[in-house]
DRENDO-1510 file (C-alpha; in Angstrom, 1 decimal, always signed):
<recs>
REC; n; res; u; v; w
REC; 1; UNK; +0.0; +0.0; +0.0 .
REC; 2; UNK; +1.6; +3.4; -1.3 .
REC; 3; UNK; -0.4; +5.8; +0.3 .
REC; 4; UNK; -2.9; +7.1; +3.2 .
REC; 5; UNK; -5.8; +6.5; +0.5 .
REC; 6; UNK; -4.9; +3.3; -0.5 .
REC; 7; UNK; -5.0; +2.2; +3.2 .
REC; 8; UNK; -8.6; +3.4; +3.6 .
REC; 9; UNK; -9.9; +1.9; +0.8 .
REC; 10; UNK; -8.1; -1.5; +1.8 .
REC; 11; UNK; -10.3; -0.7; +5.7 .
REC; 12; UNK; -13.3; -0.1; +3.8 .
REC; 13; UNK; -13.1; -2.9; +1.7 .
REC; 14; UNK; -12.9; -5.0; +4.8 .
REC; 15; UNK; -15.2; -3.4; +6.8 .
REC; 16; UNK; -17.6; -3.9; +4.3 .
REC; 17; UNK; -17.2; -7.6; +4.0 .
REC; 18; UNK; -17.8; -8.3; +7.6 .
REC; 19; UNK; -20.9; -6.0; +7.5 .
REC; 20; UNK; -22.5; -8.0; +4.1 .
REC; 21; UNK; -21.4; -10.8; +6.5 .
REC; 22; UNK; -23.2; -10.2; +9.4 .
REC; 23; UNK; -26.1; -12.1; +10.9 .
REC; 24; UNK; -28.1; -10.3; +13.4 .
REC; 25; UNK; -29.6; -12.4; +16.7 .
REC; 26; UNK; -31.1; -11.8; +19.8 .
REC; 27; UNK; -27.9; -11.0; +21.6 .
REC; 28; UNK; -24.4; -9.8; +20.7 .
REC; 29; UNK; -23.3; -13.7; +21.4 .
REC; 30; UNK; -26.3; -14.9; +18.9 .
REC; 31; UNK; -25.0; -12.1; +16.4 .
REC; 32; UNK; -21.2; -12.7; +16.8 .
REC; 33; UNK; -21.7; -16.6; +16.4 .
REC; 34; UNK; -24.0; -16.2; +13.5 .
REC; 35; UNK; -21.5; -14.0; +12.1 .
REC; 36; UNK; -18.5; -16.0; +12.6 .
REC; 37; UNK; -20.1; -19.3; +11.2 .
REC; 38; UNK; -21.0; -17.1; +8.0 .
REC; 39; UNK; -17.5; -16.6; +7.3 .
REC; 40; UNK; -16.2; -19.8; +8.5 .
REC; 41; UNK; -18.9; -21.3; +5.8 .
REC; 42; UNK; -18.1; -19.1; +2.8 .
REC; 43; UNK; -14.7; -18.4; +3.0 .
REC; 44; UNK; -13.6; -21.5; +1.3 .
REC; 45; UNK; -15.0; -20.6; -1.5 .
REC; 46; UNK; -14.0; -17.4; -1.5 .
REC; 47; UNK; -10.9; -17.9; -1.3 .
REC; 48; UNK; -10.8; -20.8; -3.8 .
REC; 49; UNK; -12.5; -18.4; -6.0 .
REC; 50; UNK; -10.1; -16.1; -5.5 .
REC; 51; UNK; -6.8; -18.0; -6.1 .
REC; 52; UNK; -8.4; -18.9; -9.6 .
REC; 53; UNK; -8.4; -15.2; -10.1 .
REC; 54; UNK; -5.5; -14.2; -9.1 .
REC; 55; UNK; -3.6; -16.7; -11.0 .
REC; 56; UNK; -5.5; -16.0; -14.1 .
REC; 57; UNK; -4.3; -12.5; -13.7 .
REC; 58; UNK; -0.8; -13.2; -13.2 .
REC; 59; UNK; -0.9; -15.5; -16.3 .
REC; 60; UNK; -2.4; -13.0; -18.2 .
REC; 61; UNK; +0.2; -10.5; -16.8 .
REC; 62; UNK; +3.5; -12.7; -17.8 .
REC; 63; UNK; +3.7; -14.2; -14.6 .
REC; 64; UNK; +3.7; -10.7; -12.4 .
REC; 65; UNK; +3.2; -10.7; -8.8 .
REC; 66; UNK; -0.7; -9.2; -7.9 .
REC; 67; UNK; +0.3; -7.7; -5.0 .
REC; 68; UNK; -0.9; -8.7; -1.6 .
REC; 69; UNK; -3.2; -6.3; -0.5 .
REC; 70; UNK; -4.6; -6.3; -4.2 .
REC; 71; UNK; -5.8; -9.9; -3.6 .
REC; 72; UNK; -7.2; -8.8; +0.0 .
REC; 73; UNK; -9.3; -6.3; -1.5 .
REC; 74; UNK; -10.6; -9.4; -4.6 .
REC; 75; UNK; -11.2; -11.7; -1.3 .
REC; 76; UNK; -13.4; -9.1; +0.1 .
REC; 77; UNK; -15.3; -8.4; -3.0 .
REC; 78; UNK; -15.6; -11.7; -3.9 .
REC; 79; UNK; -17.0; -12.2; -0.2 .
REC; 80; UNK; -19.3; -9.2; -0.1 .
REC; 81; UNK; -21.2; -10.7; -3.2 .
REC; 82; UNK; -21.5; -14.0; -1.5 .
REC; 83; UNK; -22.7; -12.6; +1.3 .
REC; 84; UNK; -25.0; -10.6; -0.4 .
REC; 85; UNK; -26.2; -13.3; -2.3 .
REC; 86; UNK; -26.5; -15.8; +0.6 .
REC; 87; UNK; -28.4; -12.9; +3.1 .
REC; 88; UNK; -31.0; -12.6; +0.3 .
REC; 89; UNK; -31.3; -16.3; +0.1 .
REC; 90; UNK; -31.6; -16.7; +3.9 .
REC; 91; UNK; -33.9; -13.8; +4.5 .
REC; 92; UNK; -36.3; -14.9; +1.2 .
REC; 93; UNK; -36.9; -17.9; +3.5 .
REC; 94; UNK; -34.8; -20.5; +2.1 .
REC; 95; UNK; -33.7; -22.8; +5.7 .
REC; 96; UNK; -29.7; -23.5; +4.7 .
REC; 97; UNK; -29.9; -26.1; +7.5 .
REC; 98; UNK; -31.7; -28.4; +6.8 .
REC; 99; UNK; -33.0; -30.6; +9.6 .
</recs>
């Protein structure tokens, strides 16, 4: 990161995938376990999805480095669509856990 803006785009980035990531409860324990087992759940595949990425782009870039925060700030956009996707899925009704 080169400069103060980069660095608060990089914070923002991440603070927006933990709030398209959060599950509201009853309590701040309900909210804070819901939230951490969302990201426990997607970020396999997040990440996967980003390695696929990122390795297309250095292939595509003659094998340059993507720098690290650069594949950070994919991670965390890849996630806030998952997460947006999956909170519309959960709160249209669809039970995830089935049982």
């Amino acid at each position: 990161m080169r400069n103060i803006k980069e660095k608060v785009r990089f914070t923002l980035s991440a603070l927006l995938y933990l709030l398209f990531n959060l599950r509201v409860g009853e309590s701040f324990a309900t909210t804070l376990s819901a939230t951490g087992w969302q990201i426990l759940q997607t970020a396999p595949f997040v990440a996967g999805l980003t390695y696929l990425i990122v390795a297309v782009l250095q292939y595509m870039g003659d094998g340059g480095k993507v720098p690290w925060d650069r594949k950070f700030r994919l991670f965390f956009a890849i996630g806030i669509i998952a997460g947006l996707v999956l909170a519309i899925w959960e709160y249209a009704g669809v039970d995830l856990q089935q049982g």
